[in-house]
N, C-alpha and C positions, 0 to 999 in steps of 0.2 A: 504493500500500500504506500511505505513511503517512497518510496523506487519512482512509483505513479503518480505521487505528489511531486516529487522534484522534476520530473520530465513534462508535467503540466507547466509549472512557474517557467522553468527554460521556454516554454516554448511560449508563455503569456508574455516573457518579459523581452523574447525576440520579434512579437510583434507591436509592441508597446510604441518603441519608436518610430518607428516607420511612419504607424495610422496618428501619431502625433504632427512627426513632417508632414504627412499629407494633409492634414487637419487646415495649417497655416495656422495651426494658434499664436505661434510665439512670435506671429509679424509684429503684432500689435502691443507686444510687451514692453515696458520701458527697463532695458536691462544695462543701463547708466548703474555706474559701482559694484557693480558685481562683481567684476572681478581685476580689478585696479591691480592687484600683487598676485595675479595668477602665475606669473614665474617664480614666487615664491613656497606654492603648492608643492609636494613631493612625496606621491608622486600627485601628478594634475589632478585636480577632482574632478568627479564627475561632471559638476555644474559644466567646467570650462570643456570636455569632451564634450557634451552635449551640446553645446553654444557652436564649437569649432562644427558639428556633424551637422548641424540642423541651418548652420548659414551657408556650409558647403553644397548643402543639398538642395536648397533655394536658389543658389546663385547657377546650380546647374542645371532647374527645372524650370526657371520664371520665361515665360515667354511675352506674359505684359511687360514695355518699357514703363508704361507707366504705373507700377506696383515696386515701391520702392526704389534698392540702390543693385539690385541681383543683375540684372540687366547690364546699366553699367559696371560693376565687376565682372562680370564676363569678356564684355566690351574692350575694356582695358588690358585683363589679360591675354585680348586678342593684336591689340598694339603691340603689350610687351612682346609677344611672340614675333609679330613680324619685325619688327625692329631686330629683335635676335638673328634672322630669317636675312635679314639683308645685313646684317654684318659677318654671319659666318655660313657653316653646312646648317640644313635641314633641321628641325629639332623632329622627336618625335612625339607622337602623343602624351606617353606618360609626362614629357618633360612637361607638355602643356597643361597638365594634371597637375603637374605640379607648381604650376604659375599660380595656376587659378587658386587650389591650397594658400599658397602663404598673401595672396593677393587677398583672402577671405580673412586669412587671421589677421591681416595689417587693418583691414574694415572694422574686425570684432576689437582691437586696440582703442580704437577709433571712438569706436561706440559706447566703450566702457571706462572711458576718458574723465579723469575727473572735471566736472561743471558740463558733459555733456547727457542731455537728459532724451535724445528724440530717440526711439524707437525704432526698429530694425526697417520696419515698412516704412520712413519718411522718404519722400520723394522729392524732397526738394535740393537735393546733392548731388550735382553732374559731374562727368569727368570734365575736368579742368584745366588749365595749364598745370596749378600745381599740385595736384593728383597726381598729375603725368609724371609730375617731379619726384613726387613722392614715391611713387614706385621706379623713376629712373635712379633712386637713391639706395634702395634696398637692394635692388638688382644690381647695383652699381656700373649702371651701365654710364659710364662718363661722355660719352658725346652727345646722346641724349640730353643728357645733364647739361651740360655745356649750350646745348641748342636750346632749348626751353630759357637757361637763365639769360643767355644772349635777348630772347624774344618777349624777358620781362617778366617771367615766372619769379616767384617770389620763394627762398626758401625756409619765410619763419611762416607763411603762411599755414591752415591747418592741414589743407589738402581736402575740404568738403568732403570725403569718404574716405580718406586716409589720414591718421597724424601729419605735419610737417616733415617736410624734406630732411633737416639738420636734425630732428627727432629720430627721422626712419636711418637714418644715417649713424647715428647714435648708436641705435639698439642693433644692427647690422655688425657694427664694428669694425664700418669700411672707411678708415684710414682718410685716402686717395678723397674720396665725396665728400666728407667731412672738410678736408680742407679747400677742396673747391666752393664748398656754398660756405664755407667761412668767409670768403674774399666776399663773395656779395653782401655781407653783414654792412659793408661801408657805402654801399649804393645809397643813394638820395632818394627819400621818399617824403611825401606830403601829407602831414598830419590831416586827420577832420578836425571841424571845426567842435569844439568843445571839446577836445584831447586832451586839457592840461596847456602846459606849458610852450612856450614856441606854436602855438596853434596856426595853420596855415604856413608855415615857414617850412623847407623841405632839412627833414633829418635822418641822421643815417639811419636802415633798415632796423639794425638792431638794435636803436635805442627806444622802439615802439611799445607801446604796454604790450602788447601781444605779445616779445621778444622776452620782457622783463620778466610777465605773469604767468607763462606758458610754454612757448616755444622753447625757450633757453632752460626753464627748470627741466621740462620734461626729458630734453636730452642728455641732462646729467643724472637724471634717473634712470635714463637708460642704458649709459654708460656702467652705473654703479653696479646694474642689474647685470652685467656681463662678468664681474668680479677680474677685468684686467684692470690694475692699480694707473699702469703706465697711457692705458689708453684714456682713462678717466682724467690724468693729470692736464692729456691733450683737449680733452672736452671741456676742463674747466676753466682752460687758456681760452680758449674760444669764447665761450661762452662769457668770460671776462669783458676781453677786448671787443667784443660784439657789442657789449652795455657800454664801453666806455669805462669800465668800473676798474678799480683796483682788486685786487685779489682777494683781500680781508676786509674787503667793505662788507656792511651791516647786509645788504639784500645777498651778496655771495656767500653769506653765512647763511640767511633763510633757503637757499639753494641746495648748500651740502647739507642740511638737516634733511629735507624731502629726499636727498639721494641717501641718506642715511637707513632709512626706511628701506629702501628696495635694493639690499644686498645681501646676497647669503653667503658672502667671502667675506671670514673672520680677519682677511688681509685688508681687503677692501675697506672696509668698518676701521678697523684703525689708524687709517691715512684718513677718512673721511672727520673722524675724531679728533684728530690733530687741528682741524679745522675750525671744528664746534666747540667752544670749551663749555657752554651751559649744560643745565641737568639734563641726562640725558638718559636714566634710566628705565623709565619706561620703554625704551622700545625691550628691554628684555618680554614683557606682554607680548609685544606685536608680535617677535621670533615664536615667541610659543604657541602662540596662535595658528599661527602657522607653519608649524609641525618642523622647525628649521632647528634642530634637534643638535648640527656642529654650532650657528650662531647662538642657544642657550648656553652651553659647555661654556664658549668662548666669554660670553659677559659674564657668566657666573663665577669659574676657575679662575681668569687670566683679568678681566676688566673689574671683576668682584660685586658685581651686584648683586642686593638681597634675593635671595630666591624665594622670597614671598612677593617681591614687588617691593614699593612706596606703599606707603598707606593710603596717600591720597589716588593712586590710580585708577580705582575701579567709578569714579567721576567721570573720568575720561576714558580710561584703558582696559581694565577689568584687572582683574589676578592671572599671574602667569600657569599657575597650575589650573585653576579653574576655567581657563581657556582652552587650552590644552586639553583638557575633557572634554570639554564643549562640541572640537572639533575630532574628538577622537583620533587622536594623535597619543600611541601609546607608549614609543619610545619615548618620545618627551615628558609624559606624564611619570613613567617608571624614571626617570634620572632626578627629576624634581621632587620625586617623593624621599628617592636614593638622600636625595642630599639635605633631608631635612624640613622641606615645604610642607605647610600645615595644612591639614584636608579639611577642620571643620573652621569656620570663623563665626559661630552663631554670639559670639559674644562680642564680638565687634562689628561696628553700622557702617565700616568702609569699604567692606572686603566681600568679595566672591565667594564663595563655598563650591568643593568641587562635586559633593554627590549631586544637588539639583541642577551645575552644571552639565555635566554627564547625563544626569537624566532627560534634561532639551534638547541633549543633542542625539536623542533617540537612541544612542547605543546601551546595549544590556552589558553589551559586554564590559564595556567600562565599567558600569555600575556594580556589575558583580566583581571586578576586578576591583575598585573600591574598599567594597563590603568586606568581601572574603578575603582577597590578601593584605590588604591597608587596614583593616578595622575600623573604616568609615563608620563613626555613630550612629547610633538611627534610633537616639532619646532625644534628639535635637528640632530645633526649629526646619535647620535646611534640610533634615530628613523630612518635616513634614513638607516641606517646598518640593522635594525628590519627587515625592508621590504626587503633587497637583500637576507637577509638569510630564508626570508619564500620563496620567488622566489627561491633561489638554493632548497629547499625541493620540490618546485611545492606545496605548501599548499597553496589552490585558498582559502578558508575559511578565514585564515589569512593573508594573502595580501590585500583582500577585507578589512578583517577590522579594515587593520594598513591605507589603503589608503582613506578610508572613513573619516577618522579622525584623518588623518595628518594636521598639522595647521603652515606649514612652512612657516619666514617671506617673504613678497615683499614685494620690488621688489629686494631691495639691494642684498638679496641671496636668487637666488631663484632655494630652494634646487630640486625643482620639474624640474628641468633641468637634473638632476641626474637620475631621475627614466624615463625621455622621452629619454633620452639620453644611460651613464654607464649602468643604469640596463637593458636596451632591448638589448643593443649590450650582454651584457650579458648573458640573455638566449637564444639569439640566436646562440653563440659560443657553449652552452652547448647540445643544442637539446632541450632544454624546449619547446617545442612548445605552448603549452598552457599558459605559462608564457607570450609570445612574445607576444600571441593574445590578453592576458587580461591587460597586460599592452600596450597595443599598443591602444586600446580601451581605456583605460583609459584616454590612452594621450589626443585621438582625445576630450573628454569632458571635458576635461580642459587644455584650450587651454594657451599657455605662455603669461605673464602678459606684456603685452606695458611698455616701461620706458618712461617719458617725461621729459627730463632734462628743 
């Protein structure tokens, strides 16, 4: 029977996605932040495999131009190919499979852009001069490059369906392009009017907010993201001299802090550090978060930061262990546990707790890995937080066996009032039905403790 249950689900969850892609549901989804540090995933999550198949799969099936940006991605990878085409032999298909691939992921970049919110079906993004660019920059195709900048293509621009050129050139790690569309940073451009300062007066390209705000950060994030030290040095000279700016100016410091964030070379982070001297521990959070398992070791052992966090983080940041739970990231949880990281905080109002973590993020398995080899309490508050967040999931598996082996004091507080009580009005506000039943049962077998003063 189980044999026949597991070849049911393989074959439920091999059609799942398909009738999803066909669907078109996720034209309309606004998938802005989702996945900003998806190079810091390891391995990718699912989210971003999903994203990469289901934009590849549009952009190969749309036959409306006017239905989003699929069309023109196609479109474009049929440039890049002849342009290839007339500089060398023949390509063949798979190559051109392969245009279209990374032409799709440079869009999903794009889209997932911080401050950009429009949705995968927005149709109002052509290919452009610097689209053009922007993929003559990834491809590193330098005459292209060359021709386009000659004809006024701009390279801090976004590229309307792709990042910027000096961005894509960034995260490519091509050298050669990078220092070509550096030269045009000095081109003369014409402010709008209401820009600030020098308004209507022509200023170099790279001294434009666009350059300051955006183009320029995000290519040292991209560089960072590559963990070569040497190339990043070259990124951050450009990016300097682009602004105008001196090297330890105040906004070149707001710059290596955002490229601080998107590196998972513990080399990389401590040249960026060199840079940054304010606080700066919080990002041990963000590494744990995101399962980057060598940069925790690296700020814990060698940079020495608390392996519980700041106190003040979970304002901002959360807890490094209770993140780490969250996303089910095991090896990072087992090192932080290793080294001493507190599982419960119900007695402090700052901090994260890692069972109700664990339990949000849907994995039993953590949760049991918690309980049974940590000795996660479960007399506590975020024990009873554990159990509301497996209810808000409907995960009957782990409800059952956070409630089997809850051990909360009576009579004094008796936390089991909460879950006869908050937690059923709760799923029944939600529509959990199942929830209502299984704790409503439960209740009736454990019934409230008599007090006798």
């Amino acid at each position: 029977m189980s044999d026949l249950l597991t070849l049911f689900q393989e074959k439920f969850n091999d059609l799942v996605q398909p009738a999803l892609f066909a669907s078109r549901l996720l034209d309309s989804y606004d998938c802005s932040h989702m996945g900003l540090l998806w190079h810091l995933e390891s391995p990718p999550s699912a989210c971003k495999r999903l994203w990469d198949a289901y934009l590849l799969y549009r952009t190969k099936n749309e036959t409306d131009p006017a239905v989003g940006n699929f069309c023109d991605i196609r479109r474009m990878a049929g440039l890049v190919a002849a342009e290839n085409e007339s500089s060398g032999p023949k390509k063949t298909n798979s190559v051109g499979d392969t245009i279209l691939e990374r032409l799709c992921w440079l869009a999903l970049v794009k889209k997932t852009s911080n401050g950009t919110r429009s949705p995968l079906c927005s149709s109002d993004l052509l290919v452009t001069d610097a689209s053009r660019l922007s993929a003559a920059a990834h491809f590193n195709m330098v005459a292209l490059a060359e021709r386009l900048l000659q004809e006024g293509a701009s390279p801090v621009d976004d590229g309307q369906i792709f990042p910027s050129a000096i961005e894509v050139a960034a995260c490519a790690g091509n050298k050669n392009m990078l220092e070509i569309l550096s030269r045009n940073l000095d081109r003369k451009t014409q402010l709008m009017e209401g820009e600030g300062e020098g308004e209507g007066e022509p200023i170099p390209l790279g001294r434009t907010p666009d350059w300051l705000t955006s183009a320029g950060r995000r290519a040292m994030e991209a560089a960072a993201a590559r963990g070569d030290v040497e190339f990043l040095k070259l990124v951050r000279r450009h990016v300097a001299n682009g602004c105008g700016l001196d090297l330890c100016s105040e906004i070149m410091g707001d710059v290596v802090l955002y490229a601080m964030w998107n590196t998972a070379n513990p080399e990389t982070y401590d040249y960026l550090a060199t840079l940054y001297t304010s606080q700066t521990a919080h990002v041990l959070v963000h590494y744990a978060a995101h399962g980057q398992l060598a940069m925790v070791r690296h700020l814990v052992e060698r940079v020495g930061f608390a392996v519980d966090g700041l106190s003040w983080d979970k304002a901002r940041h959360g807890n490094p262990l209770a993140n780490a739970c969250r996303r089910g990231h095991d090896d990072v949880v087992d090192y932080l546990l290793a080294r001493g990281a507190k599982i419960d905080h119900s007695e402090e109002d700052d901090r994260d707790s890692a069972l109700p973590a664990a339990a949000s993020g849907g994995s039993l398995a953590m949760v049991r890995k918690l309980v049974l080899d940590h000795g996660a309490p479960l007399d506590t508050i975020p024990a009873l937080q554990a159990i509301l967040e497996a209810v808000k999931l409907e995960h009957t598996e782990m409800v059952h066996f956070l409630l089997d082996r809850c051990d909360f004091p009576h009579p004094a507080e008796d936390y089991l009032q909460h879950i006869r009580g908050p937690h059923v009005a709760f799923a029944k506000s939600e529509g959990l039905d199942s929830m209502v039943e299984l704790l409503e049962a439960w209740s009736e077998a454990n019934p409230p403790v008599e007090v006798y003063l």
